[in-house]
KEKE-3310 file (N, C-alpha, C; in steps of 0.2 Angstrom, whole numbers, plus 5000, padded with zeros to 4 digits):
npx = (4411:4413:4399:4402:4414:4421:4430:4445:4456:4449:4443:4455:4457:4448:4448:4459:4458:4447:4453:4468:4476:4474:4475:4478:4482:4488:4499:4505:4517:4522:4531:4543:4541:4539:4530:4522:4513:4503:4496:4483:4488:4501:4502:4495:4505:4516:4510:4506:4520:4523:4514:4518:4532:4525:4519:4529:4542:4542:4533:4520:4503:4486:4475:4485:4492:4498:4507:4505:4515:4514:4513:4500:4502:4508:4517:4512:4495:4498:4504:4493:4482:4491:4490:4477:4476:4483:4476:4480:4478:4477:4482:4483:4492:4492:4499:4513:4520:4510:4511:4512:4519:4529:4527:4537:4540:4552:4552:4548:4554:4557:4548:4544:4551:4548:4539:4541:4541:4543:4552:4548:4556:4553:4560:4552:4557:4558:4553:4553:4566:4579:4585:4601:4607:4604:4591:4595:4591:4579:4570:4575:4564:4562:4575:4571:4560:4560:4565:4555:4541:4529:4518:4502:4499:4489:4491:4481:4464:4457:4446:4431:4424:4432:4443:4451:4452:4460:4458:4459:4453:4441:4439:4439:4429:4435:4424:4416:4425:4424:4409:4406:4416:4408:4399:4405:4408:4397:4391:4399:4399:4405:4411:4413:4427:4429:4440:4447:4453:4462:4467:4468:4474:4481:4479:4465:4447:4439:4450:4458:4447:4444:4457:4460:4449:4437:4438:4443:4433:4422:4426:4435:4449:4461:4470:4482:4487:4501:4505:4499:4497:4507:4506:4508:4500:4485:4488:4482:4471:4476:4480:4470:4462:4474:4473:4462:4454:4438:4430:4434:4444:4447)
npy = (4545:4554:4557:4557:4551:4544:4533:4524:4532:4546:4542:4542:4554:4558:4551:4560:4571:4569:4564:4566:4561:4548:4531:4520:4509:4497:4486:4469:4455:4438:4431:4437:4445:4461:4475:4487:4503:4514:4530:4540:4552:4548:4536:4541:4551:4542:4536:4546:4549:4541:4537:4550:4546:4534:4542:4550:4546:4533:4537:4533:4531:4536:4522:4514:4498:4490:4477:4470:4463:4456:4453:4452:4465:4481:4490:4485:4491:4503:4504:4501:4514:4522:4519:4520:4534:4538:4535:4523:4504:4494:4476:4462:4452:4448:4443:4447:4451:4455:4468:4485:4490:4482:4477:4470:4460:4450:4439:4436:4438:4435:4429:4443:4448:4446:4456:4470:4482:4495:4492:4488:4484:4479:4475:4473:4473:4476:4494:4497:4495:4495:4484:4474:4474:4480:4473:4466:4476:4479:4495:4499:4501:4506:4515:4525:4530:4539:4552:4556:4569:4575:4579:4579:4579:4572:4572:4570:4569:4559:4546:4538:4531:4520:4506:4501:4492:4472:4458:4441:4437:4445:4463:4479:4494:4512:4516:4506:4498:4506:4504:4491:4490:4498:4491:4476:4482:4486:4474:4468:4472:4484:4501:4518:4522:4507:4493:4481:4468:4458:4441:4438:4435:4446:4442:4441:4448:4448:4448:4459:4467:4466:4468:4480:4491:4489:4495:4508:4512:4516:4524:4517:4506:4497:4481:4473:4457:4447:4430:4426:4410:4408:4413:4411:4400:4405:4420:4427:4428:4439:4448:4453:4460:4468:4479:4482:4476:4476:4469:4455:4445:4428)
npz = (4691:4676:4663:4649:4647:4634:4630:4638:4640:4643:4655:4663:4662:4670:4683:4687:4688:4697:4712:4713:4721:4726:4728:4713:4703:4714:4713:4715:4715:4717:4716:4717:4728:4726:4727:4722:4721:4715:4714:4709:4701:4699:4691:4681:4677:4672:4660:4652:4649:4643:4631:4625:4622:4612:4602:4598:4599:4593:4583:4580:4576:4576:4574:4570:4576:4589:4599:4611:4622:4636:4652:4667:4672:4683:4672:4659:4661:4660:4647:4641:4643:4638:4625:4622:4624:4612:4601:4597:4593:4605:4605:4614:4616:4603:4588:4581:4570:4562:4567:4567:4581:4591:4610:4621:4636:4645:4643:4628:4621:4609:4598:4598:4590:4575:4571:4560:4563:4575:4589:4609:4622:4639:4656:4667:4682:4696:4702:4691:4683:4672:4659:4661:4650:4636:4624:4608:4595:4601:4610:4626:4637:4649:4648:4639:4642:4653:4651:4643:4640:4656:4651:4640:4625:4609:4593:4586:4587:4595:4590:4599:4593:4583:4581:4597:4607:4607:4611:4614:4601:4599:4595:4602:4602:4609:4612:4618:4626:4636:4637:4641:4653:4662:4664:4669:4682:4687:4687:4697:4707:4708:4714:4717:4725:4728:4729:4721:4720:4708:4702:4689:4673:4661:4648:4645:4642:4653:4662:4660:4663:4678:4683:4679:4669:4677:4688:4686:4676:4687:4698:4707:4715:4710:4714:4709:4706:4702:4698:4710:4714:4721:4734:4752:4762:4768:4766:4756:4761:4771:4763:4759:4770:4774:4759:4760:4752:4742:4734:4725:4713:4703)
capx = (4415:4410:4396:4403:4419:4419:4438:4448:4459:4444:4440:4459:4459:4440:4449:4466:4454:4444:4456:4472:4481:4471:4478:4474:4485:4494:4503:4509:4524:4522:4537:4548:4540:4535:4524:4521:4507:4502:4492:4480:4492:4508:4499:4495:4510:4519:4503:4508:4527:4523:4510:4523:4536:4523:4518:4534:4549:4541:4530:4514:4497:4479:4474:4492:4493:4501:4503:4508:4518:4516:4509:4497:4507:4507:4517:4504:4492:4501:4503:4485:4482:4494:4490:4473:4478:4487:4472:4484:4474:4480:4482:4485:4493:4491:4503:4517:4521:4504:4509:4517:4526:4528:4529:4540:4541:4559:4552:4542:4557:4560:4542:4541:4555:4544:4537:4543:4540:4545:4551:4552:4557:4551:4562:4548:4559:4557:4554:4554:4573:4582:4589:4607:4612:4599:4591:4595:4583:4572:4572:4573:4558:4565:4580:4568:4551:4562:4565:4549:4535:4525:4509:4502:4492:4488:4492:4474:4458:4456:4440:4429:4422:4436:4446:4456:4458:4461:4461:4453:4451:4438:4442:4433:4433:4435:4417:4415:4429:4421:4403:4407:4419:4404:4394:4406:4408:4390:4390:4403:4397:4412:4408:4418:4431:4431:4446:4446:4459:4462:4472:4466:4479:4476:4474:4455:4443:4439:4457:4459:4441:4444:4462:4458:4446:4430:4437:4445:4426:4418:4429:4437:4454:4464:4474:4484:4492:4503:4507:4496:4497:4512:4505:4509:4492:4483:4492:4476:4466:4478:4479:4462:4462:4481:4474:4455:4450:4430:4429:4440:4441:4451)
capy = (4547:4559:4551:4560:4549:4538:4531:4522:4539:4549:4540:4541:4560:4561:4552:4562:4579:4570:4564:4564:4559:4540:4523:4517:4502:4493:4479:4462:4451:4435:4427:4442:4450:4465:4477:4497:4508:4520:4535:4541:4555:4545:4533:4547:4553:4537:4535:4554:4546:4533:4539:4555:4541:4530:4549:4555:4543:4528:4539:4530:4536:4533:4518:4508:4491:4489:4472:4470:4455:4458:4450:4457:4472:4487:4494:4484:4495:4509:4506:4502:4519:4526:4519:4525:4542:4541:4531:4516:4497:4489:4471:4461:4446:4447:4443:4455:4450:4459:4473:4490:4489:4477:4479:4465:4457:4451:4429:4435:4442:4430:4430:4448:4450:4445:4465:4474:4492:4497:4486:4490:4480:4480:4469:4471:4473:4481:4500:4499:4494:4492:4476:4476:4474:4478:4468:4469:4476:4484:4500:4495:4507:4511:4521:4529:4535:4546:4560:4561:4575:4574:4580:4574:4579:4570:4576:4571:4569:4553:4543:4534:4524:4518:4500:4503:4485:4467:4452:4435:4437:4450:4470:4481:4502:4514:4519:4498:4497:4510:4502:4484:4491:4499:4485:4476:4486:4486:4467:4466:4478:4490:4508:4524:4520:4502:4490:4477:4461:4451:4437:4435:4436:4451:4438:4440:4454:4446:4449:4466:4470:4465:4471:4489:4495:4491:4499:4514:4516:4515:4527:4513:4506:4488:4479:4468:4452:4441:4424:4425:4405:4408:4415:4406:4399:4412:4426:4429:4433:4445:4455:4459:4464:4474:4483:4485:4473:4474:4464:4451:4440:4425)
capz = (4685:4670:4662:4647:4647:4629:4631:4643:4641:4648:4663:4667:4663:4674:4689:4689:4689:4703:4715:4709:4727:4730:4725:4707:4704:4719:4709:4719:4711:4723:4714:4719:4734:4726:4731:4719:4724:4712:4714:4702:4697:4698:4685:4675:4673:4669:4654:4647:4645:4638:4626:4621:4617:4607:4597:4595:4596:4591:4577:4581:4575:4574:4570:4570:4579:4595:4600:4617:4624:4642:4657:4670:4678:4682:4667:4655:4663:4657:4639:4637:4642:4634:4617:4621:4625:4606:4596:4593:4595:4608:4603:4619:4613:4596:4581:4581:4561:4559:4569:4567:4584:4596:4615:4624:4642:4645:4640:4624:4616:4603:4597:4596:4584:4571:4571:4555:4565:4581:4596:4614:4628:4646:4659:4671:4684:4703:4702:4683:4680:4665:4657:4663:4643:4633:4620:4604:4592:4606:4614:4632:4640:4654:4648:4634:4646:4660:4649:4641:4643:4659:4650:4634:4619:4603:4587:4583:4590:4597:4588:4603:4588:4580:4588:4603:4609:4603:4616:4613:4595:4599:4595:4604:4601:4615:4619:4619:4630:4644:4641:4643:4658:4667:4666:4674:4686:4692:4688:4701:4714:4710:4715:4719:4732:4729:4730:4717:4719:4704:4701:4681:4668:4657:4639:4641:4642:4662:4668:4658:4666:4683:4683:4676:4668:4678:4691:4684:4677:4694:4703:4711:4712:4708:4718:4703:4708:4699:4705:4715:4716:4725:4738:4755:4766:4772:4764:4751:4765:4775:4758:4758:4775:4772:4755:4761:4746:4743:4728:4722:4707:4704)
cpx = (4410:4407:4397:4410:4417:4427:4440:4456:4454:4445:4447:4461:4451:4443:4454:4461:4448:4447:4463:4480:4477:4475:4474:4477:4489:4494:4508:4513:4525:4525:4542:4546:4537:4531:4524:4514:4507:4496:4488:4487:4501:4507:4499:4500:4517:4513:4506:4516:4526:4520:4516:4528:4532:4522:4523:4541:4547:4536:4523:4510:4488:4478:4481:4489:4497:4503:4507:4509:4520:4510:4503:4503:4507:4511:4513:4501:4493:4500:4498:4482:4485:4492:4480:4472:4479:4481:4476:4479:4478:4481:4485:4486:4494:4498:4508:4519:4515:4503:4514:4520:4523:4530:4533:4540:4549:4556:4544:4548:4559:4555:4541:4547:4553:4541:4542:4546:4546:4546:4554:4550:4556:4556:4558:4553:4558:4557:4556:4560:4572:4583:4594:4612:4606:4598:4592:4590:4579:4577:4571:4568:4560:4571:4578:4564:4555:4561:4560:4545:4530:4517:4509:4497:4493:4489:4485:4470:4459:4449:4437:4426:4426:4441:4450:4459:4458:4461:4455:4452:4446:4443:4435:4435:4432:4429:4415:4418:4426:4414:4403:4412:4413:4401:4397:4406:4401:4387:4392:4404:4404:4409:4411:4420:4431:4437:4446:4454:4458:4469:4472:4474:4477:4475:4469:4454:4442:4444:4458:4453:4444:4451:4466:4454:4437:4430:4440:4438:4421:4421:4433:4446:4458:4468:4477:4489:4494:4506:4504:4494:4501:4512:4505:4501:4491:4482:4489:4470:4469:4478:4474:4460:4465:4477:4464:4452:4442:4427:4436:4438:4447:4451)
cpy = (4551:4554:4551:4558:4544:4532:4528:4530:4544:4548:4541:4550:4562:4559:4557:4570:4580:4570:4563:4558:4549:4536:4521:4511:4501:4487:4475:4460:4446:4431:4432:4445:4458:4470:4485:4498:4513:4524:4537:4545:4553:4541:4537:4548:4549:4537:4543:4552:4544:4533:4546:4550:4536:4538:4551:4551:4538:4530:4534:4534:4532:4528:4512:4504:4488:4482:4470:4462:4454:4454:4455:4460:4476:4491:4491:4489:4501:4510:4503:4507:4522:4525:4521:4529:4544:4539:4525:4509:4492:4482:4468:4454:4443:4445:4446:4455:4455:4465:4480:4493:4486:4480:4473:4464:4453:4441:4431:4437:4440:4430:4438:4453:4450:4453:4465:4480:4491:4493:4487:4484:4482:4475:4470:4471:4478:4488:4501:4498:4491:4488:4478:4475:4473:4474:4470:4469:4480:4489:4497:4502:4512:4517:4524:4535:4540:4551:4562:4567:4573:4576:4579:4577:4577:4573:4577:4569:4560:4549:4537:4525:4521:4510:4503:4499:4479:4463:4447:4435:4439:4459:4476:4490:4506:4513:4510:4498:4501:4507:4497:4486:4492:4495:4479:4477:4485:4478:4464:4467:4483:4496:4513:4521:4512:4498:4482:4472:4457:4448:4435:4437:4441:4448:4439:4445:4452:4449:4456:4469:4473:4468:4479:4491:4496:4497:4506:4518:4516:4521:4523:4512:4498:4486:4473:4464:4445:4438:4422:4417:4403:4409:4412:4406:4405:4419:4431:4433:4440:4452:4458:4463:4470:4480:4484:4483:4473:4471:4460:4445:4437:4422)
cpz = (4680:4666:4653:4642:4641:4627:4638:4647:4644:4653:4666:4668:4670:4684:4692:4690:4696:4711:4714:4714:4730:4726:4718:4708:4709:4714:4714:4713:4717:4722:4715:4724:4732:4725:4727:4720:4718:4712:4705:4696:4695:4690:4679:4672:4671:4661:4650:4645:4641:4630:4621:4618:4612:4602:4594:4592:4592:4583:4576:4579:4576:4573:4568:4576:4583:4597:4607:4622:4632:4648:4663:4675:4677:4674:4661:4655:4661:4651:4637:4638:4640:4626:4618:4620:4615:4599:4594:4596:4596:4609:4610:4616:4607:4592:4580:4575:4559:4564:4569:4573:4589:4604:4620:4631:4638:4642:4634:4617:4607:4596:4592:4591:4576:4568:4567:4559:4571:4586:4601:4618:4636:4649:4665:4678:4690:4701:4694:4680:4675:4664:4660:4656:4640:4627:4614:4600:4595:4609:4620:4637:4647:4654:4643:4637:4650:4657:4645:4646:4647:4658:4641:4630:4613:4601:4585:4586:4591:4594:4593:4598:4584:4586:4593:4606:4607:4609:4614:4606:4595:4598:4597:4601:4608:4620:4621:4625:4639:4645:4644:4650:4664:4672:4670:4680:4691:4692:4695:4706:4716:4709:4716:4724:4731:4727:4728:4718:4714:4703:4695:4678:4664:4648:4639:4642:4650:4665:4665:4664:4673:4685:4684:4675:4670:4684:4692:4679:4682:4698:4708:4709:4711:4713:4713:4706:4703:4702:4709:4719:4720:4732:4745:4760:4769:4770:4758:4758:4770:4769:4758:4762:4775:4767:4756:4756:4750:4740:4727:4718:4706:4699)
residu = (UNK:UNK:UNK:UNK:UNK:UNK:UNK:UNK:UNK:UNK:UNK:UNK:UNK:UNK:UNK:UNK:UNK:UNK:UNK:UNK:UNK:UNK:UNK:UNK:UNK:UNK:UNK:UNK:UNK:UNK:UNK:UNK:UNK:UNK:UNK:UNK:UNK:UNK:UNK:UNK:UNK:UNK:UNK:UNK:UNK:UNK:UNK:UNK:UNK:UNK:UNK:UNK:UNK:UNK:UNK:UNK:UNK:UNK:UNK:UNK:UNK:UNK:UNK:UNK:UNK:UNK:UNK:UNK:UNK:UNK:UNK:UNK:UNK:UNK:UNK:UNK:UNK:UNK:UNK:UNK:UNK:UNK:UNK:UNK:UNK:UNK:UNK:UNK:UNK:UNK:UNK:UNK:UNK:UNK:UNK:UNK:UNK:UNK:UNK:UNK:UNK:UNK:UNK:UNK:UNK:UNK:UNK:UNK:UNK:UNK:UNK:UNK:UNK:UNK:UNK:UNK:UNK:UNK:UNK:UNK:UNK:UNK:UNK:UNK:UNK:UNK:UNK:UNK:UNK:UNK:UNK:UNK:UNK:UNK:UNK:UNK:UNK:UNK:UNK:UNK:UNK:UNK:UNK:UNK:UNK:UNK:UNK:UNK:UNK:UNK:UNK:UNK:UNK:UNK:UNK:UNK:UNK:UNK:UNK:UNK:UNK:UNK:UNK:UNK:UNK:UNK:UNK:UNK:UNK:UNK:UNK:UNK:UNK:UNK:UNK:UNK:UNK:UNK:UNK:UNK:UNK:UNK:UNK:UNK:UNK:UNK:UNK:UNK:UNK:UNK:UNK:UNK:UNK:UNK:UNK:UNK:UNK:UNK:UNK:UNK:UNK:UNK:UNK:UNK:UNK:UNK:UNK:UNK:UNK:UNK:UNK:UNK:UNK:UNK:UNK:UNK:UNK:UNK:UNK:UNK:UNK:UNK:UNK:UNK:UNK:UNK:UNK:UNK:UNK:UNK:UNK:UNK:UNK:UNK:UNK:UNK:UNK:UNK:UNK:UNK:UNK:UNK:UNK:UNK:UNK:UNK:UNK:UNK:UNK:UNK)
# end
């Protein structure tokens, strides 16, 4: 990776320019069977939606307060690069009273009504579906993000030194977020082409690590599993085999 990279929006603009056709997120659902694959550039260009919709429709900026009511999963995943991409601080779990918009999962919603600003809803659902009646109060994201713009540029310069994310009652700023990811990384023996399995929850800095960012700074790629307790005997070890896992964290 670009050694050059001082953002979690960097290192996702350094792999899509390195190889934009490998595997970044596979996402398991082992309460549902589910099974997404994404490519670097497929991820990508969900993260460019998503961030034009936080920029434009939602009127987000620099420096605003995210707070994200979502579990580990692939569209999480997203809008942590996506509010990257925009400079907004990611609060993962945070206070949504203390935030200028809220981001919901379909069992937080009552919670994240609490938000004064803006408030969108995820139903988390196979292939990104929509509620089947959305909620009220929130945008439902899935019929927002299709029609945005496939590429992205901030209105303003992105500040590596400025916060970027919130979890644990730590906040860290981007270039934090890439150092603390590397080091990871080299703590965990994740390297280009590696194939990272976690089971963590993204509430900590460990499950966000392990999940994303150590191995989007290594050159590697995730393999994210929710539920994973669900899993029937055995059925942890044929994954590793199935998805060529070389690291795995639990």
């Amino acid at each position: 990776m670009n050694v050059n990279d001082r953002t979690p929006a960097d290192l996702l603009r350094s792999a899509l320019a390195a190889d934009p056709g490998r595997p970044l997120v596979t996402f398991y659902d082992d309460a549902t069977g589910e099974r997404v694959e994404l490519s670097v550039a497929t991820f990508a260009n969900w993260v460019a939606k998503t961030a034009n919709l936080l920029q434009g429709d939602l009127a987000a900026e620099p420096g605003d307060r995210a707070v994200l009511l979502l579990p580990a999963h692939w569209q999480t995943a997203v809008w942590l690069l996506a509010c990257s991409s925009v400079g907004v601080l990611a609060d993962v779990g945070g206070d949504p009273a203390a935030a200028d918009l809220v981001v919901s999962g379909p069992d937080t919603l009552d919670a994240a009504r609490a938000c004064a600003g803006e408030r969108v809803a995820l139903a988390l659902r196979p292939l990104g579906g929509r509620f089947p009646q959305p909620p009220v109060g929130f945008a439902d994201y899935a019929v927002e993000v299709p029609s945005q713009g496939d590429r992205f540029a901030p209105y303003a310069p992105v500040d590596p030194d400025e916060p970027a994310l919130a979890v644990g009652g730590a906040e860290l700023s981007g270039a934090g977020v890439v150092e603390r990811a590397r080091a990871d990384a080299e703590r965990l023996g994740v390297t280009a082409g590696s194939r990272v399995l976690s089971g963590l929850s993204y509430g900590t800095w460990e499950g966000l690590s392990a999940g994303l960012y150590a191995g989007l700074a290594a050159g590697g790629s995730v393999v994210l599993c929710r539920h994973l307790d669900r899993l029937a005997e055995g059925g942890l070890e044929k994954r590793v085999l199935d998805e060529r896992v070389t690291v795995t964290v639990r």
